[in-house]
Phi, psi and omega in degrees: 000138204265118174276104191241126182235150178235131219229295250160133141147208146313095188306153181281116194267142184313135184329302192267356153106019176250168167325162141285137178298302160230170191199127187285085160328134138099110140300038167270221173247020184270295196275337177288328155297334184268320165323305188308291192313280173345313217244014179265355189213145202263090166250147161266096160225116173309151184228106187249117179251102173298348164304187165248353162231120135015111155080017161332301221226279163311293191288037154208010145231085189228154154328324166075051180245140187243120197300169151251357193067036206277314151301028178266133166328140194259146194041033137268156182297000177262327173291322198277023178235316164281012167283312189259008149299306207284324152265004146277324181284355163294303178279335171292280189356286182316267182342330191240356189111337179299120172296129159203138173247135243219062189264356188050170210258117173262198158239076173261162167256126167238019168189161193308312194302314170319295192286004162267343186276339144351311186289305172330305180275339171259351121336310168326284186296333092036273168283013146233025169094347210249156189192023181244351174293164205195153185258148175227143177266161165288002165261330159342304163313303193300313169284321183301337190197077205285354168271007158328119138340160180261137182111024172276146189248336160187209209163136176273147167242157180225082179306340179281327182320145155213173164246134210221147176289095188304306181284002191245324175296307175249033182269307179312304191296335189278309159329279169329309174274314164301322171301337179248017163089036166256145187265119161288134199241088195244165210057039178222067177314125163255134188256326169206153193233132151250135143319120161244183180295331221219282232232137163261126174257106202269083175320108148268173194257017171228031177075174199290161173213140195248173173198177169285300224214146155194143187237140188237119186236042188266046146035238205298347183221044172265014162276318194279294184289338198285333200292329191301342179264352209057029175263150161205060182283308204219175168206133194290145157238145184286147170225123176247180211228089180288169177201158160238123175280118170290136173329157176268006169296344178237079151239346160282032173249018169204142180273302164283161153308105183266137189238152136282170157317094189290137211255152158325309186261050203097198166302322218078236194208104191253187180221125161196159192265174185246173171290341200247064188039004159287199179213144188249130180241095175192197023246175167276171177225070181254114162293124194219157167298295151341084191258039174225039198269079188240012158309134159300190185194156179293339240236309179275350158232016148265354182301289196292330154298330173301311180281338189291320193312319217271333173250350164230059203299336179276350184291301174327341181264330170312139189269094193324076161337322196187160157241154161186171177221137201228186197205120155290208165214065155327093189260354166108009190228106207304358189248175179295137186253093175251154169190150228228128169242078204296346168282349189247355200079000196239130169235129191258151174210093239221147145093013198264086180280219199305305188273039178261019164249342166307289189260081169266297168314315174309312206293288169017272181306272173352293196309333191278312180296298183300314166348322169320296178304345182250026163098356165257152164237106200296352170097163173300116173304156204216106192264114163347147168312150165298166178219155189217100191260155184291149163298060192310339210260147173314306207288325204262180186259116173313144172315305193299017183219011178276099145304314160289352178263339188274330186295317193266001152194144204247031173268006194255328182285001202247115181280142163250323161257116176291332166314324195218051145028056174261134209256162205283332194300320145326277168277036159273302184304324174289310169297322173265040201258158180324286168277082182295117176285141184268337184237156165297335197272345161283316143329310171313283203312330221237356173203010173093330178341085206070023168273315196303230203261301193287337194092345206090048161277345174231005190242298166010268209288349208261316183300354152297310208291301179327299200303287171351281164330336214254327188315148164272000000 
């Protein structure tokens, strides 16, 4: 199968000169899962990104928890897909190589009002299938997480919550789908769409593109496209989610994902560790205009050392790997907003917050049955090559500790970035990959590369020289 990724220049028009059967907006790991479904059936379909990468924008600066949904509305479209999300993308994971570790969930209380609230939330989880949370006392907490603050009064545990490698999830799915012949399109901001009877014609900032079928998956601006279609159903508001990295020397203070009590305006403000061994404390939840608003703010890491205090007090003496900020896509509606407009040929895939890397394959699947309903008939499914994705997690074993992979080429001994013990034999592999990073910060994603404790301050300059060098 002819593998087509697009940089730059005139997009490229079909051998015969017809539509594309369909075509994905938004390459996050919403549209990258859905590309993946798609290329399982002989569609001519396209993946268009204004980025210059895959996975650019919510769906590479998130929390990385891959849900059980137990707090999910119960008999909404949002429970039952990150419910059959959480198991699929468990068994993809397992399958391709994606780090995710199984620290399970505390809840905790910290006052009487939390802890009444508690019976409720395991009701919850309860009418959404999940039956394995449990109620806790306070020493129960107290042993489970013996570096608590003082003054928790008990806690729901949810043992399936886990952390999962956020970049690796839709570099695989995107991977997977360009290898089976969907053409990835990237730097191709679409500005405008006209409708015709037959075929939608797609303004891009690399020229026109027709399609058939279309699907809108543009996170923070499925709002925007949707208008482009004559809708005006929702309006994204960016909500943005500041975090702090901890060094990975405080990753033994804590075992679980520590949650509050959750709120209207979310989860709140957690403490959890990652696969690739730090630990994390956020996000804030601020409603902004601004949907390129991904700047810290003083104000928003003093919020969260306030809360870091109070649940963790020894994480505060710990030394800060990174700061960062990511934007949800907020619609003013606890459910997912997909809706399939079979007069248009169009499915909006809209409103996909915080658990849209849990039920991304769900959503997937979902998104495809309907299509059905708008008038395509996709033809026989097909199951992809296998994939082997390289390994980030702490927990597996890195190539620099492969005596037998170094044996057989001794570009895996020779480290570059020394903070996250990345080998040179690594990022040879990143470059020369379906999907090559264009920036060190894409480079960053696909191998840790210049994540550690200096940042690239010593590593930097020569992984600019590598990317630079790789370019064609």
């Amino acid at each position: 199968m002819t593998r087509t990724v697009t940089t730059g220049g005139a997009l490229p028009a079909l051998p015969d000169g017809d539509p594309y059967d369909v075509t994905v907006i938004g390459a996050g790991v919403v549209g990258t899962a859905i590309a993946r479904e798609l290329a399982r059936y002989p569609l001519r379909t396209a993946l268009v990104e204004a980025s210059d990468d895959i996975g650019d924008g919510t769906s590479k600066a998130n929390t990385a928890i891959l849900h059980t949904g137990f707090d999910a509305v119960p008999g909404s479209l949002e429970a039952r897909l990150v419910r059959e999300g959480q198991q699929r993308l468990s068994a993809y994971a397992a399958e391709t190589g994606i780090p995710v570790e199984r620290v399970g969930a505390l809840l905790v209380a910290w006052d009487a009002e939390q802890l009444a609230a508690l019976p409720a939330l395991l009701a919850k989880a309860e009418a959404n299938g999940y039956r394995a949370a449990r109620l806790l006392d306070a020493e129960e907490v107290a042993e489970r997480e013996p570096h608590l603050g003082p003054g928790a009064l008990g806690g729901l545990e949810v043992p399936d919550e886990s952390v999962i490698c956020p970049w690796t999830t839709p570099l695989a799915f995107a991977t997977q789908a360009v290898r089976a012949g969907v053409h990835l399109h990237l730097n191709c901001p679409v500005r405008h769409i006209e409708t015709g009877d037959a075929v939608h014609t797609l303004t891009t900032g690399r020229g026109p593109l027709r399609t058939r079928f279309l699907i809108n998956a543009a996170g923070l601006h499925a709002d925007e496209i949707d208008r482009m279609l004559g809708h005006d159903v929702f309006t994204v508001t960016p909500r943005r989610g500041q975090l702090i990295v901890f060094d990975k020397l405080a990753r033994d203070l804590v075992r679980h994902i520590l949650l509050p009590v959750p709120t209207a305006a979310g989860k709140g403000v957690l403490v959890a560790p990652t696969v690739f061994g730090n630990v994390l404390l956020g996000p804030t939840a601020e409603e902004l205009d601004d949907r390129s608003a991904t700047e810290s703010t003083q104000e928003g890491i003093d919020l969260l050392r306030e809360k870091g205090r109070r649940i963790l007090p020894r994480l505060l003496d710990e030394e800060v790997t990174a700061v960062y900020a990511g934007l949800r896509a907020a619609t003013g509606q606890e459910d997912y907003r997909i809706q399939e407009y079979p007069g248009l040929r169009y499915i909006v895939v809209g409103g996909i917050r915080s658990t849209g890397l849990t039920a991304s394959m769900a959503i997937a699947d979902h998104v495809t049955a309907l299509l059905a309903g708008t008038g395509l008939d996709p033809g026989l499914p097909a199951e992809p090559e296998p994939l082997t994705m390289p390994g980030l997690g702490e927990a597996g074993q890195r190539p620099y500790l492969s005596a037998e992979l170094i044996a057989r080429d001794p570009a895996y001994g020779t480290v570059v970035c020394h903070c996250e013990r990345v080998t040179a034999g690594e990022i040879r592999d990143a470059l020369a990959s379906t999907l090559p990073p264009r920036s060190v910060a894409g480079l960053a994603r696909r191998t840790r590369a210049g994540n550690g404790r200096c940042q690239g301050f010593h590593c930097g300059a020569g992984l600019r020289t590598l990317i630079e060098g790789a370019r064609p």
